[in-house]
C-alpha positions as CSV (number, residue, x, y, z in Angstrom):
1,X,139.5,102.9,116.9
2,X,137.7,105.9,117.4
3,X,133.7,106.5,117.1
4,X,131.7,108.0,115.0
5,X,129.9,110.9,116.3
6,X,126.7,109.7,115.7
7,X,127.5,106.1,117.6
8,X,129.9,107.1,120.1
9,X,129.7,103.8,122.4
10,X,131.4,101.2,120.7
11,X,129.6,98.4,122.7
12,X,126.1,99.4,122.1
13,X,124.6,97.9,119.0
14,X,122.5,100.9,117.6
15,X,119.5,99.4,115.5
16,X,116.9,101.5,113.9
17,X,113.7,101.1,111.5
18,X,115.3,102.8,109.0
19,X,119.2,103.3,107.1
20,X,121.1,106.0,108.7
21,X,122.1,108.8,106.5
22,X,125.7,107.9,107.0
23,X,125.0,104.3,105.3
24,X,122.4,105.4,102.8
25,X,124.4,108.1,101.5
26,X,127.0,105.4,100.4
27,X,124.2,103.5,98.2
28,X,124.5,104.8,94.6
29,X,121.8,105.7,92.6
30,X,120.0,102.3,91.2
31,X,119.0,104.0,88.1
32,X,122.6,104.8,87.2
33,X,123.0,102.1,84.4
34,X,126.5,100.9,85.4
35,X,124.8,100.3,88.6
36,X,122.0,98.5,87.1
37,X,123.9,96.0,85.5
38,X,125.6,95.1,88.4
39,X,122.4,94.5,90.1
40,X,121.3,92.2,87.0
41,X,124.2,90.4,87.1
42,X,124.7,89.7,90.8
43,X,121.3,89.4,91.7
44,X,120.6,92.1,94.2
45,X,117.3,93.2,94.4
46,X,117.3,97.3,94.1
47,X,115.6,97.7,97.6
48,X,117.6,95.0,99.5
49,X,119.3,98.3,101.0
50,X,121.7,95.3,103.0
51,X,122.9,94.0,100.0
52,X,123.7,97.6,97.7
53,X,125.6,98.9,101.0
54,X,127.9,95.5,101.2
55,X,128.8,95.7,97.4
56,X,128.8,99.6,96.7
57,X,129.7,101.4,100.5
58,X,132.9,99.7,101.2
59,X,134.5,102.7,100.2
60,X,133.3,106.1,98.7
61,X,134.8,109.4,97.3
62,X,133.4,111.7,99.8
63,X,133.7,109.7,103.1
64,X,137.0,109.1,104.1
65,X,136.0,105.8,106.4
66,X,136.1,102.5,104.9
67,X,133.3,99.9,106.1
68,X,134.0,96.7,107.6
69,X,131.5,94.0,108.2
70,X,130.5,91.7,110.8
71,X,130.1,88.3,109.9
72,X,127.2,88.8,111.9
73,X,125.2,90.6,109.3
74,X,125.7,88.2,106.9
């Protein structure tokens, strides 16, 4: 596995106040209504920025890396 540039040690846990651009980029619009109605229907709060990145940033067009999650996180 290689690192990402911006978290090049692997065994560091970075932590920060706010979402880092690589994460937030992956969190679709929530006034996109396709979006909304999953948000309706599963319960996710629109600012529960946790929550839209584990159901919508698995996977996007325009990143080629494909999150995986710690059971950690929840």
């Amino acid at each position: 596995m290689r690192p990402l540039v911006e978290f090049p040690d692997l065994d560091r846990v970075y932590e920060n106040d706010e979402l880092w651009q690589f994460f937030a980029s992956r969190i679709p619009s929530t006034e996109q209504p396709d979006v909304e109605t999953v948000l309706e229907s599963e319960n996710i709060a629109e600012d529960d920025l946790i929550a839209l990145l584990k159901r919508f940033g698995k996977r996007t067009t325009t990143n080629p890396f494909e999150l995986k999650y710690n059971n950690a996180i929840g």
